[in-house]
PDB file of N, CA, C and O in Angstrom, chain B, residues numbered from 101:
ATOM      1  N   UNK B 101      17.686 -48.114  -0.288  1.00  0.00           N
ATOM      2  CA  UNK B 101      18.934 -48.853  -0.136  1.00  0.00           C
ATOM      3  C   UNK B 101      18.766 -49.921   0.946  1.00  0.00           C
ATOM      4  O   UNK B 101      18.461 -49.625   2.101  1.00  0.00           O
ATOM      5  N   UNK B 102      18.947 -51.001   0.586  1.00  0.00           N
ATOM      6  CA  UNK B 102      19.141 -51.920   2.027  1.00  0.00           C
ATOM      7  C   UNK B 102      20.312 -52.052   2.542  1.00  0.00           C
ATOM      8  O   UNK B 102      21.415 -52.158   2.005  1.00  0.00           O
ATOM      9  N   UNK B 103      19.961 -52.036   3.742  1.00  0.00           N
ATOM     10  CA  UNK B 103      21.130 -52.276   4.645  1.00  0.00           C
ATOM     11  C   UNK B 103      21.708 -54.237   4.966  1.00  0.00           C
ATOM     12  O   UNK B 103      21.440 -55.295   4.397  1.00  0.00           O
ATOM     13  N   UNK B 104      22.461 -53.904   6.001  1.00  0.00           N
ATOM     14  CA  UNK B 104      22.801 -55.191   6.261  1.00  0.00           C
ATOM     15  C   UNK B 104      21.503 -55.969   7.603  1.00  0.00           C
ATOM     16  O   UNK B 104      21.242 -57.121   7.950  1.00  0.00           O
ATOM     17  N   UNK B 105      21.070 -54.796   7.940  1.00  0.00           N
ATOM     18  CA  UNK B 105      19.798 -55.267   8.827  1.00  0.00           C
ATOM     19  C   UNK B 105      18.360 -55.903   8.400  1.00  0.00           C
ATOM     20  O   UNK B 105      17.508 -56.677   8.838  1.00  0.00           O
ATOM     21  N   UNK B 106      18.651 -55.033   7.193  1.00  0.00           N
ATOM     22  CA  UNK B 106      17.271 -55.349   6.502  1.00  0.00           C
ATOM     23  C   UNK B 106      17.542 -56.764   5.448  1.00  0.00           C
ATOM     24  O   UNK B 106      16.661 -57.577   5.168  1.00  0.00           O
ATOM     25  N   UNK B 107      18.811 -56.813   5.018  1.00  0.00           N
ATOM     26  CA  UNK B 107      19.285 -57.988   4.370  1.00  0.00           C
ATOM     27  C   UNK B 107      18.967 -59.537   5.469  1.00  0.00           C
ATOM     28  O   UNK B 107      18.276 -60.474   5.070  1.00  0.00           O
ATOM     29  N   UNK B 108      19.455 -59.511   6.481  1.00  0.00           N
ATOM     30  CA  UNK B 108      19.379 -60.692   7.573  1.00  0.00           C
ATOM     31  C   UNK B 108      18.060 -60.633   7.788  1.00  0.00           C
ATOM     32  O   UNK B 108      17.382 -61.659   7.723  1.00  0.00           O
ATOM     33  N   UNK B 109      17.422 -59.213   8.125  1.00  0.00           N
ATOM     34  CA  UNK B 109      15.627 -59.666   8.481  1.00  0.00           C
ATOM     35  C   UNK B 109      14.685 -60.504   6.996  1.00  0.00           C
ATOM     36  O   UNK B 109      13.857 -61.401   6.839  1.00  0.00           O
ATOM     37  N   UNK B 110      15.275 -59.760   6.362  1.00  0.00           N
ATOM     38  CA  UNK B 110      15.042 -60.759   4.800  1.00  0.00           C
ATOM     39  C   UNK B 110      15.021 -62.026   4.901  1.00  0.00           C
ATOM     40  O   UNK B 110      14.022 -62.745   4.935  1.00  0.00           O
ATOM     41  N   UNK B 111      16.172 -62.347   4.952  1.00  0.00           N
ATOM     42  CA  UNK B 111      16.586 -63.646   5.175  1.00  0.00           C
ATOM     43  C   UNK B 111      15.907 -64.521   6.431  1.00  0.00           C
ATOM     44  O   UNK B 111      15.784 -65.735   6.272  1.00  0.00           O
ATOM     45  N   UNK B 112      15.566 -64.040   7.398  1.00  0.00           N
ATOM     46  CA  UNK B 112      14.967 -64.949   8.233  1.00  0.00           C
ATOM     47  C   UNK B 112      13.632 -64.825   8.102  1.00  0.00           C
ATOM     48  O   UNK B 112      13.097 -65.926   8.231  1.00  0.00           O
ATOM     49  N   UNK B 113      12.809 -63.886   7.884  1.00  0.00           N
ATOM     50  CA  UNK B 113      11.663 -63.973   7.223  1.00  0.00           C
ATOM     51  C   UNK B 113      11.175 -64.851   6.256  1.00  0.00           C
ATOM     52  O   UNK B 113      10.051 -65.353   6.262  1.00  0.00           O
ATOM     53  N   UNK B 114      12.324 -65.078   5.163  1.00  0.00           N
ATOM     54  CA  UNK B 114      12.576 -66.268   4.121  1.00  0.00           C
ATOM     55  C   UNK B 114      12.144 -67.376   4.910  1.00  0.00           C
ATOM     56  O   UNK B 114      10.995 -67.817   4.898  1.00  0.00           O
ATOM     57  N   UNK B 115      13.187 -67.863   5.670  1.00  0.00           N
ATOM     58  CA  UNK B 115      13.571 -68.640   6.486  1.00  0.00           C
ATOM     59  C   UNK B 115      12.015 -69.232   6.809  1.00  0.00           C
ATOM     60  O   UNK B 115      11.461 -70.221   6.330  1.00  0.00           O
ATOM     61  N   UNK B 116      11.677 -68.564   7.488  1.00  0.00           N
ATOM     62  CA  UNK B 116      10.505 -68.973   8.326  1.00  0.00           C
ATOM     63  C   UNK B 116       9.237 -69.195   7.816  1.00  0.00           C
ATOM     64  O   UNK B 116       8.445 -69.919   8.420  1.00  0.00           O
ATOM     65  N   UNK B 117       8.834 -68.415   6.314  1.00  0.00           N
ATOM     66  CA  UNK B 117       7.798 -68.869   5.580  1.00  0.00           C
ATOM     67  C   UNK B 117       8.437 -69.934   5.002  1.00  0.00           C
ATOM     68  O   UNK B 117       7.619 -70.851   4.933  1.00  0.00           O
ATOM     69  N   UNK B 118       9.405 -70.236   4.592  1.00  0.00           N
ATOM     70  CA  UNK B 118       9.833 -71.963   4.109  1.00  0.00           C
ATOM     71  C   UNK B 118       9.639 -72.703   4.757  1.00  0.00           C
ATOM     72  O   UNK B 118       9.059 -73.718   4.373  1.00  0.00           O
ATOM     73  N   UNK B 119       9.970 -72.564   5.827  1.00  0.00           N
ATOM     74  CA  UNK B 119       9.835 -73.534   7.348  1.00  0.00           C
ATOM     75  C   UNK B 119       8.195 -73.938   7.232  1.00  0.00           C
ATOM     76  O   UNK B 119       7.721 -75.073   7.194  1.00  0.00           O
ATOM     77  N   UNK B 120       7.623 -72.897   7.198  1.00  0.00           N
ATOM     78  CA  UNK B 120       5.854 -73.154   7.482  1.00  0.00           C
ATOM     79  C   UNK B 120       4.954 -73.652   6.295  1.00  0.00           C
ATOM     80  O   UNK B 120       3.837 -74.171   6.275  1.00  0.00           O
ATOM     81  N   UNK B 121       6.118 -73.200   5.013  1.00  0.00           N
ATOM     82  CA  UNK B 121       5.470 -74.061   3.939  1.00  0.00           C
ATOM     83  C   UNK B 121       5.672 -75.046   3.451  1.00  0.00           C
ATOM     84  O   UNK B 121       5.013 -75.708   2.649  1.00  0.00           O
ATOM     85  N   UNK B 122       7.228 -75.303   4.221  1.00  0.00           N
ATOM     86  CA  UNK B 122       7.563 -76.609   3.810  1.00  0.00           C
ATOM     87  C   UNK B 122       8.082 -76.610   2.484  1.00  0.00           C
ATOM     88  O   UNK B 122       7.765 -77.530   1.730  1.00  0.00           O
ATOM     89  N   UNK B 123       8.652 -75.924   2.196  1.00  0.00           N
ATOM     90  CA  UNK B 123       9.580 -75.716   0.804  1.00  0.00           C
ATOM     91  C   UNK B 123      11.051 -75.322   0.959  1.00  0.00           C
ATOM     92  O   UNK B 123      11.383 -74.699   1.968  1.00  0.00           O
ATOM     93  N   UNK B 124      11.734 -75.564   0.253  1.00  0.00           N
ATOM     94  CA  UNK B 124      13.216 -74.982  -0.138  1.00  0.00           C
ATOM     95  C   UNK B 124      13.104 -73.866  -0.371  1.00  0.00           C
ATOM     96  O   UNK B 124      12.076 -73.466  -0.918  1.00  0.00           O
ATOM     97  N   UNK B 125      14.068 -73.052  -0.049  1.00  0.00           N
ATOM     98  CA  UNK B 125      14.039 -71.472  -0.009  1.00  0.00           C
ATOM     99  C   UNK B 125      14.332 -70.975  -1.561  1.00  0.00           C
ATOM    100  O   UNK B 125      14.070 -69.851  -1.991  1.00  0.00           O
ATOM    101  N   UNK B 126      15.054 -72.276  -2.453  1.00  0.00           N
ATOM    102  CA  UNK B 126      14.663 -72.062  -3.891  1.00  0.00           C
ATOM    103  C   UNK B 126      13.428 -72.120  -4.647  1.00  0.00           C
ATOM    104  O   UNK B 126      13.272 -71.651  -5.774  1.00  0.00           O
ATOM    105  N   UNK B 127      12.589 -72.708  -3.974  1.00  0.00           N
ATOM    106  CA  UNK B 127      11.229 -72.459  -4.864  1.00  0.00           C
ATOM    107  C   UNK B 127      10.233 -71.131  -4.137  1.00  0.00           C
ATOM    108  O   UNK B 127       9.122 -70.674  -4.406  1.00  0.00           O
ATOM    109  N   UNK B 128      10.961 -70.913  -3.415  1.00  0.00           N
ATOM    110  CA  UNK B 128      10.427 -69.609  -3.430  1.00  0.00           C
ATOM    111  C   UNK B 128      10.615 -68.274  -3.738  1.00  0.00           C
ATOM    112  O   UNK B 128      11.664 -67.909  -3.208  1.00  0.00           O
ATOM    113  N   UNK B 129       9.952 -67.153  -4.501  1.00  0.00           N
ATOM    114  CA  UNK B 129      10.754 -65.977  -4.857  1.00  0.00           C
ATOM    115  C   UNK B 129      10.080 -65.199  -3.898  1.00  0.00           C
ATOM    116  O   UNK B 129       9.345 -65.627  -3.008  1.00  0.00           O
ATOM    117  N   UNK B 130      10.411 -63.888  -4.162  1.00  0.00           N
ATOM    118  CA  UNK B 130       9.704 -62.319  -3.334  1.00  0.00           C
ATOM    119  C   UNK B 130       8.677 -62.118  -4.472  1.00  0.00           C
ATOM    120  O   UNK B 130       8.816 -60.914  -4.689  1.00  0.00           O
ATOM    121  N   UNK B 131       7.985 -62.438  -5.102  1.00  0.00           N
ATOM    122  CA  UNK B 131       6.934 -62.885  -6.056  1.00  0.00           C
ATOM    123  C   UNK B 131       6.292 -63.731  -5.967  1.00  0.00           C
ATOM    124  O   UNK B 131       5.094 -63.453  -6.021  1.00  0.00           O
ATOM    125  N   UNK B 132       6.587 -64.951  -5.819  1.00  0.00           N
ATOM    126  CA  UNK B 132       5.446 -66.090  -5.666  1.00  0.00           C
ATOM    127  C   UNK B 132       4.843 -66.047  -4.828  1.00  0.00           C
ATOM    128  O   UNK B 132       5.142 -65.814  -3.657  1.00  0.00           O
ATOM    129  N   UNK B 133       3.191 -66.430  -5.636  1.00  0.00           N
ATOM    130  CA  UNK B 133       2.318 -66.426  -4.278  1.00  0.00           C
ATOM    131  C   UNK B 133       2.056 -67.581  -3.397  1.00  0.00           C
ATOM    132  O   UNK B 133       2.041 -68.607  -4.076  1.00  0.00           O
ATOM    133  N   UNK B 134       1.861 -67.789  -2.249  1.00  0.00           N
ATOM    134  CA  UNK B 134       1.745 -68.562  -1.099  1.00  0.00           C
ATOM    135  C   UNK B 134       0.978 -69.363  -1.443  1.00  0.00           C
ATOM    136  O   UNK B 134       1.380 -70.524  -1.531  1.00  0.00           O
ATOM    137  N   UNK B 135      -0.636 -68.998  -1.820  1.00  0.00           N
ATOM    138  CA  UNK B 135      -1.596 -69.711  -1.919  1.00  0.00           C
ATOM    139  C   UNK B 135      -1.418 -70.426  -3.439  1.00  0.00           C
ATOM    140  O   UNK B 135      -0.962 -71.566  -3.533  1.00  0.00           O
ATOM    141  N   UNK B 136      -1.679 -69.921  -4.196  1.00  0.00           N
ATOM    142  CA  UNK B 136      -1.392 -69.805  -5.910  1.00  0.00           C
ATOM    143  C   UNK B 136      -0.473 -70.691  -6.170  1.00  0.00           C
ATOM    144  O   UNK B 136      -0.656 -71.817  -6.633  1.00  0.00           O
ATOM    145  N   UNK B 137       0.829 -70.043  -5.786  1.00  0.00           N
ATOM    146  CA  UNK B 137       1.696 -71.010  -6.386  1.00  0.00           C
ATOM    147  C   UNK B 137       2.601 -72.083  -5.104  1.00  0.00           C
ATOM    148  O   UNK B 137       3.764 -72.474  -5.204  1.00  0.00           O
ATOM    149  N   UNK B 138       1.961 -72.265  -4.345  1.00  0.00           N
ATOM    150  CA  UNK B 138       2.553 -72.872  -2.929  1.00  0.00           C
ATOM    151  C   UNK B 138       1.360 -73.367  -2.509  1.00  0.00           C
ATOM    152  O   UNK B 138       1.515 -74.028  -1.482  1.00  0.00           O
ATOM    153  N   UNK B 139      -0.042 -73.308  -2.972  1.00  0.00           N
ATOM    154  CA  UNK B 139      -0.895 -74.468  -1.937  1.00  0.00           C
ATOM    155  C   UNK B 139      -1.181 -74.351  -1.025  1.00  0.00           C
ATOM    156  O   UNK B 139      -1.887 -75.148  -0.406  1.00  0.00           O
ATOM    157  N   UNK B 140      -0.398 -72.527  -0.293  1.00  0.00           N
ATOM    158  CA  UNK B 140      -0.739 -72.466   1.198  1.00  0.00           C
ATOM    159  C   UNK B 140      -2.057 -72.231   1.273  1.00  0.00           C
ATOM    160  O   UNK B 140      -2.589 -71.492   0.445  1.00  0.00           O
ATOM    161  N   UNK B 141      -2.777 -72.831   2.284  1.00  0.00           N
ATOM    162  CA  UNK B 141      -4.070 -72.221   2.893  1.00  0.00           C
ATOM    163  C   UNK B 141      -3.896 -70.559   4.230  1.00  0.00           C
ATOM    164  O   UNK B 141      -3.004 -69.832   4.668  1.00  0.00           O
ATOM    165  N   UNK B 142      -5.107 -70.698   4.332  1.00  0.00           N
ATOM    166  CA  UNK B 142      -5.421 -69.979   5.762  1.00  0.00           C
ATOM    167  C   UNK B 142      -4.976 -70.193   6.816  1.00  0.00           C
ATOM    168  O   UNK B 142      -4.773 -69.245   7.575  1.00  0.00           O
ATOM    169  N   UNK B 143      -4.654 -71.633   7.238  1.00  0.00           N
ATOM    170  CA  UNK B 143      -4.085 -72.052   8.071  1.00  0.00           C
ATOM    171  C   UNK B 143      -2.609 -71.840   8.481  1.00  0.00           C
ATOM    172  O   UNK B 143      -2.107 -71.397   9.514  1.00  0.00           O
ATOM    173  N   UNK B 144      -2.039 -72.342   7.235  1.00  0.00           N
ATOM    174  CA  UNK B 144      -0.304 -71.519   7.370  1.00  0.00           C
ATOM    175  C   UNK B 144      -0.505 -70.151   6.984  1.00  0.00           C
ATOM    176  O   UNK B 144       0.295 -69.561   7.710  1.00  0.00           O
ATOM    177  N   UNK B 145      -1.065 -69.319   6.308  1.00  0.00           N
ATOM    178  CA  UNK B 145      -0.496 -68.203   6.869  1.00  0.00           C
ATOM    179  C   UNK B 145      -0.498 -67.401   7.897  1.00  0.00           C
ATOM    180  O   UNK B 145       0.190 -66.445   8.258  1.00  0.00           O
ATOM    181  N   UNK B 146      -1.997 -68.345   8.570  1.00  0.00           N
ATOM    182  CA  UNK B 146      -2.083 -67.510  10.623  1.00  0.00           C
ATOM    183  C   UNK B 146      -0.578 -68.022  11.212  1.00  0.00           C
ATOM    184  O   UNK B 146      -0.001 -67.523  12.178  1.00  0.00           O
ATOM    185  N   UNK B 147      -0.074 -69.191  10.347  1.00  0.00           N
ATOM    186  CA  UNK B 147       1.307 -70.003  11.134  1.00  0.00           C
ATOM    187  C   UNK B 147       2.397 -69.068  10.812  1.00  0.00           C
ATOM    188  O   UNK B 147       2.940 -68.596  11.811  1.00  0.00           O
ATOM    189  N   UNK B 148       2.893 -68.650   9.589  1.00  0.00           N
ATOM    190  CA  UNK B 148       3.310 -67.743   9.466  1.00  0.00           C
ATOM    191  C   UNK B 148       3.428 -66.078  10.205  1.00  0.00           C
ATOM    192  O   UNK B 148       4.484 -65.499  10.464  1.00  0.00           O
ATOM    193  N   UNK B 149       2.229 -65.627  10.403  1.00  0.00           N
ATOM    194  CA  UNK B 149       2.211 -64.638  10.904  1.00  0.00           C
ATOM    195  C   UNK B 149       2.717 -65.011  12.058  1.00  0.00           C
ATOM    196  O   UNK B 149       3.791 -64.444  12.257  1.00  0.00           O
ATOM    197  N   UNK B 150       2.258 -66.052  13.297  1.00  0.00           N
ATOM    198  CA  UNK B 150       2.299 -66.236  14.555  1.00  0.00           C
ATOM    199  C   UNK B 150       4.525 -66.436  14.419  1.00  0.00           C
ATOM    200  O   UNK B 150       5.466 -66.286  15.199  1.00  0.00           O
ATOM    201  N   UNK B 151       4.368 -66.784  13.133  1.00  0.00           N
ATOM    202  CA  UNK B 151       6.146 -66.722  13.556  1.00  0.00           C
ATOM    203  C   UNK B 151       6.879 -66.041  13.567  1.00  0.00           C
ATOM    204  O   UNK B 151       8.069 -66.261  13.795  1.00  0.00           O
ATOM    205  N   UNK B 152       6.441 -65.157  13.355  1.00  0.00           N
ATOM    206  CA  UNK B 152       7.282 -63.840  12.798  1.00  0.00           C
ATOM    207  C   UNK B 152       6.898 -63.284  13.664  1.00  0.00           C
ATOM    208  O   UNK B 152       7.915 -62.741  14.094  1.00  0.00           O
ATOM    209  N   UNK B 153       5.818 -62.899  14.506  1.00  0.00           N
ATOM    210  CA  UNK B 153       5.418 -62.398  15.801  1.00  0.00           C
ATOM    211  C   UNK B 153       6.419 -62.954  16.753  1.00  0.00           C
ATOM    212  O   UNK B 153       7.106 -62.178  17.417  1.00  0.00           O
ATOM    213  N   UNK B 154       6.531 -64.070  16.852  1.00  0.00           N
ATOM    214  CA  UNK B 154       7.414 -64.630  17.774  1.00  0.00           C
ATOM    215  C   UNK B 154       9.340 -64.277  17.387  1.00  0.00           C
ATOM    216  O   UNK B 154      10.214 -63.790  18.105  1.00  0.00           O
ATOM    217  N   UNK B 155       9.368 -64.635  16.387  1.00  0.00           N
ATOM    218  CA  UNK B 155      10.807 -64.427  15.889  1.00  0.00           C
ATOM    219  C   UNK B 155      10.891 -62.783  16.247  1.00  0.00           C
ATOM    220  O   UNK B 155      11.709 -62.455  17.106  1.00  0.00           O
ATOM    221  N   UNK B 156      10.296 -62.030  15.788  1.00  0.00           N
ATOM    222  CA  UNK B 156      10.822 -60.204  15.961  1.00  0.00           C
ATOM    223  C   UNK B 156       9.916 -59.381  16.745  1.00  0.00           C
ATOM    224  O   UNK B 156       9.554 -58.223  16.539  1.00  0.00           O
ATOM    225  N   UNK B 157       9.539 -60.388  17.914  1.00  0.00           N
ATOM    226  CA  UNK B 157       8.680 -60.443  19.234  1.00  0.00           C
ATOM    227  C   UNK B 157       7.701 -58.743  19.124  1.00  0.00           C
ATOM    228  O   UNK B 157       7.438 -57.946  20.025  1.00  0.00           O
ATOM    229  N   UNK B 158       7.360 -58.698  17.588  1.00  0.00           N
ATOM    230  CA  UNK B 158       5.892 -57.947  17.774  1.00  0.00           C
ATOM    231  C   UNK B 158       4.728 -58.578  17.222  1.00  0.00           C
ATOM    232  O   UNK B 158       4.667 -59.709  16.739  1.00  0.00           O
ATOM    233  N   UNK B 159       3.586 -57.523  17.372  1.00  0.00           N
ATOM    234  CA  UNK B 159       2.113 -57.854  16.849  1.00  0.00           C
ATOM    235  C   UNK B 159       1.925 -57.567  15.847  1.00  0.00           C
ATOM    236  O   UNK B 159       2.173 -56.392  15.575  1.00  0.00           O
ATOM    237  N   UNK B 160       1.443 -58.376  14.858  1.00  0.00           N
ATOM    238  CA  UNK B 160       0.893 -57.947  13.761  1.00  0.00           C
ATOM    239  C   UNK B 160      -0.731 -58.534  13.396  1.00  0.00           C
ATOM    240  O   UNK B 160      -0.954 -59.716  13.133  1.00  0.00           O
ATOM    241  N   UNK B 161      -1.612 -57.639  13.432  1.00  0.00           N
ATOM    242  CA  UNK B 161      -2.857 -57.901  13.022  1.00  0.00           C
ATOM    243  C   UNK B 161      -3.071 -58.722  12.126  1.00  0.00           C
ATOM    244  O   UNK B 161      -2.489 -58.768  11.043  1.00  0.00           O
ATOM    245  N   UNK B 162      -3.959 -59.462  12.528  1.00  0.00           N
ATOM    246  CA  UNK B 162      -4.284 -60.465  11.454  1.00  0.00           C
ATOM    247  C   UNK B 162      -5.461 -59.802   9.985  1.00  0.00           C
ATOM    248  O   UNK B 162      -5.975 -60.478   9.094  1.00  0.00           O
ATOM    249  N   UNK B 163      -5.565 -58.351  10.211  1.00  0.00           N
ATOM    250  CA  UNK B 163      -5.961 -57.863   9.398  1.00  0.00           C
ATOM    251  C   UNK B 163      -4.515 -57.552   7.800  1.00  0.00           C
ATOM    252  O   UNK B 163      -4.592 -57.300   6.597  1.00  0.00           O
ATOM    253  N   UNK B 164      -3.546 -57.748   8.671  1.00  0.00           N
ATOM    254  CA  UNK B 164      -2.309 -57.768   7.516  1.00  0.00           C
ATOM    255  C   UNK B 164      -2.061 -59.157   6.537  1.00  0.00           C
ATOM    256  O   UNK B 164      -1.175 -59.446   5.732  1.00  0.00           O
ATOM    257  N   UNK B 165      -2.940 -59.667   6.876  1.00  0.00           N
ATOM    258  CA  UNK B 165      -3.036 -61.227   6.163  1.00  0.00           C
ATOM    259  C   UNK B 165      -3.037 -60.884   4.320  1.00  0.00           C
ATOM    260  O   UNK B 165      -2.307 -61.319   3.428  1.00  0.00           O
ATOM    261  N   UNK B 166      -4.109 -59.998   4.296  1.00  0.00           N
ATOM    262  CA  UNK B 166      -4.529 -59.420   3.395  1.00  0.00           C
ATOM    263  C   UNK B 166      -3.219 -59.265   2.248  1.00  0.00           C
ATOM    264  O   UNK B 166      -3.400 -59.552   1.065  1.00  0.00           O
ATOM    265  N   UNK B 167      -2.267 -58.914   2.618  1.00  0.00           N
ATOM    266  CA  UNK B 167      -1.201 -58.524   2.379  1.00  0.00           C
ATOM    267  C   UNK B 167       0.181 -58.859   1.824  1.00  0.00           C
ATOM    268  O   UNK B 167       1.043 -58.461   1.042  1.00  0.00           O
ATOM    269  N   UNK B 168      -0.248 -60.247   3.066  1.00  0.00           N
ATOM    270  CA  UNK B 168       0.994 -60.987   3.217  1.00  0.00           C
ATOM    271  C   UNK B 168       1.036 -62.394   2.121  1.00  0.00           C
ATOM    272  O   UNK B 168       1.339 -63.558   2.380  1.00  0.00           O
ATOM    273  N   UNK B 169       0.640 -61.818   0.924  1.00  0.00           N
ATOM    274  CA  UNK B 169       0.403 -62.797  -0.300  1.00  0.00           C
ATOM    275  C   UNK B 169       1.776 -64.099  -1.196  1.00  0.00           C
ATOM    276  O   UNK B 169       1.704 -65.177  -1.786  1.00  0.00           O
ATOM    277  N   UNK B 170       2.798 -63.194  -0.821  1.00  0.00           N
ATOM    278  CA  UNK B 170       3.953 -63.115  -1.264  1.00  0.00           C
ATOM    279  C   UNK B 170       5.175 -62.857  -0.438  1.00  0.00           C
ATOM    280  O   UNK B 170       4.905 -62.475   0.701  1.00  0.00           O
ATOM    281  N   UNK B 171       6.437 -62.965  -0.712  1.00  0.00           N
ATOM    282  CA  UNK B 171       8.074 -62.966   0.505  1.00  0.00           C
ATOM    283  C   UNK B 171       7.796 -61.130   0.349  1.00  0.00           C
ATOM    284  O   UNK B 171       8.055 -60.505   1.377  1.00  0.00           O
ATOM    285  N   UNK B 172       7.261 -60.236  -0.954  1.00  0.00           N
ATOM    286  CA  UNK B 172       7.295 -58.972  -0.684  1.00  0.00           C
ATOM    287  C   UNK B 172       6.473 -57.992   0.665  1.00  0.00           C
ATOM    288  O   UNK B 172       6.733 -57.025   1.381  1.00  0.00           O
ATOM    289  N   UNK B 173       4.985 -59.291   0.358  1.00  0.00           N
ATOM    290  CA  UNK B 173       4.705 -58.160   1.423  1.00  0.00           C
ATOM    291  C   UNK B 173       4.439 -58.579   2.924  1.00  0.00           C
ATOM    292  O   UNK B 173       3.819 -58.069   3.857  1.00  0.00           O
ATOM    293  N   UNK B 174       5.328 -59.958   2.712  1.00  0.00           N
ATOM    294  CA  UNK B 174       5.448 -59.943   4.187  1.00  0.00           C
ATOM    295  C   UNK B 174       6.389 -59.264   4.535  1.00  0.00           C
ATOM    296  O   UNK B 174       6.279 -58.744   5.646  1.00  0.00           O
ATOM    297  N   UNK B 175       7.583 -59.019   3.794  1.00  0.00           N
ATOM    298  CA  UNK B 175       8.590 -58.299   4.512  1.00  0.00           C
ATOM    299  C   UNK B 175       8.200 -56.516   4.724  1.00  0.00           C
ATOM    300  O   UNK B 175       8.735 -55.772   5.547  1.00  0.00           O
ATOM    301  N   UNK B 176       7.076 -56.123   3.677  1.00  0.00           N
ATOM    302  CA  UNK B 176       6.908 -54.574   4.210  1.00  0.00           C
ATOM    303  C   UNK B 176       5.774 -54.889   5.461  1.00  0.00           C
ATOM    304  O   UNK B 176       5.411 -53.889   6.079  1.00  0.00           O
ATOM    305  N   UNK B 177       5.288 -55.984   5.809  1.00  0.00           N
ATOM    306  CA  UNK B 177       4.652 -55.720   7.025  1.00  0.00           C
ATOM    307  C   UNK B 177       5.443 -56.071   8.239  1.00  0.00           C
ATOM    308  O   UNK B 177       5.240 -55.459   9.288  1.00  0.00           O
ATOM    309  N   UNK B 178       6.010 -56.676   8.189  1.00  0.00           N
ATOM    310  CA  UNK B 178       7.275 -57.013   9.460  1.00  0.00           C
ATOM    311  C   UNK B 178       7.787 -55.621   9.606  1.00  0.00           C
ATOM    312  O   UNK B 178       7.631 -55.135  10.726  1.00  0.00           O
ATOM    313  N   UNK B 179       8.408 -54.827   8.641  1.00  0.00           N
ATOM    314  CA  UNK B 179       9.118 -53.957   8.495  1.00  0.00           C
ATOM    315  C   UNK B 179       8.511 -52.972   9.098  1.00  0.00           C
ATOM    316  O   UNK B 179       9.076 -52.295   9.957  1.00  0.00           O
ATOM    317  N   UNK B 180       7.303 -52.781   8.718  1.00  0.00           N
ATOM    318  CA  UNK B 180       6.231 -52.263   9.523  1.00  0.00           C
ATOM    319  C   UNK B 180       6.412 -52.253  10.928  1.00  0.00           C
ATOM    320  O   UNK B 180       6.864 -51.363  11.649  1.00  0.00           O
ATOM    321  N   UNK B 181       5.937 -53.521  11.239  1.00  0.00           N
ATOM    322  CA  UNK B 181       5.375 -53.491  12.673  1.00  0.00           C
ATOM    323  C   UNK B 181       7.055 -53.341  13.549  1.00  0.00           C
ATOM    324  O   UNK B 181       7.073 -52.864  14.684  1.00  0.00           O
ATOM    325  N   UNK B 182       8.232 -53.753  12.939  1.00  0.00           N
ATOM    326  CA  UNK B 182       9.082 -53.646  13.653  1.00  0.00           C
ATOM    327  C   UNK B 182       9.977 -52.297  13.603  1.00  0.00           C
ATOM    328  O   UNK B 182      11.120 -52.199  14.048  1.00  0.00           O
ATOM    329  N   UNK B 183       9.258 -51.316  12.995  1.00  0.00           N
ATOM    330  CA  UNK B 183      10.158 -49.721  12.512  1.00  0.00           C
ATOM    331  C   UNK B 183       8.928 -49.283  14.107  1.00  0.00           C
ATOM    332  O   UNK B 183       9.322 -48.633  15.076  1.00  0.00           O
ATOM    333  N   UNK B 184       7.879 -49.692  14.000  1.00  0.00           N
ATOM    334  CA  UNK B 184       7.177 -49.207  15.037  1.00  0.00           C
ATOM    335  C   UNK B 184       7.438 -49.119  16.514  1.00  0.00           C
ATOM    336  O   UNK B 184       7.433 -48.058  17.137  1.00  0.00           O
ATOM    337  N   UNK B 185       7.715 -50.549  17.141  1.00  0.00           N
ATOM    338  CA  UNK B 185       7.955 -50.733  18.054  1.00  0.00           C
ATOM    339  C   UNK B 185       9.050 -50.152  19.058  1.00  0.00           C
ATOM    340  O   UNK B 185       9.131 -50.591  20.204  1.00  0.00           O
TER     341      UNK B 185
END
C-alpha cells in the first residue's frame, strides 16, 4: 500500500531525474529506461544518484547504479537507503 510519504518521495524522486535528464515529467514513466529510451549516459546517472543523496541526505553506493535503470528502481533504492537510516 502506499502511503502519502511514499507518494511525495515518488514524486520528488520524479522530480529530480527530470531535472537531470532534462525532460518533462510526461515523457517519463516508472518503466522507461534512462539510457534506452532517454539517451542518459553514465554521467547523469552519477548526477542523479548525487541528487537524491543530497535531496534525502543519505548514501547510496554507486554500486546501486546497476539498478537504477528506470523511475522503478530508483525509487526501491532510495527507499532503501532511506528505511535504513
Amino acid at each position: 500500500m502506499t502511503t502519502a510519504i511514499d507518494t511525495a518521495r515518488m514524486a520528488r524522486i520524479k522530480e529530480i531525474v527530470c531535472d537531470v535528464l532534462e525532460l518533462e515529467e510526461s515523457e517519463v514513466t516508472d518503466t522507461s529506461l534512462f539510457s534506452e529510451d532517454h539517451d542518459a549516459d553514465s554521467l547523469r546517472a552519477i548526477e542523479i544518484l548525487a541528487s537524491l543523496e543530497k535531496a534525502f541526505g543519505v548514501v547510496i553506493d554507486q554500486s546501486e547504479l546497476t539498478r537504477m535503470v528506470n523511475l522503478n528502481g530508483v525509487y526501491e533504492v532510495v527507499t532503501e537507503a532511506v528505511d535504513v537510516r
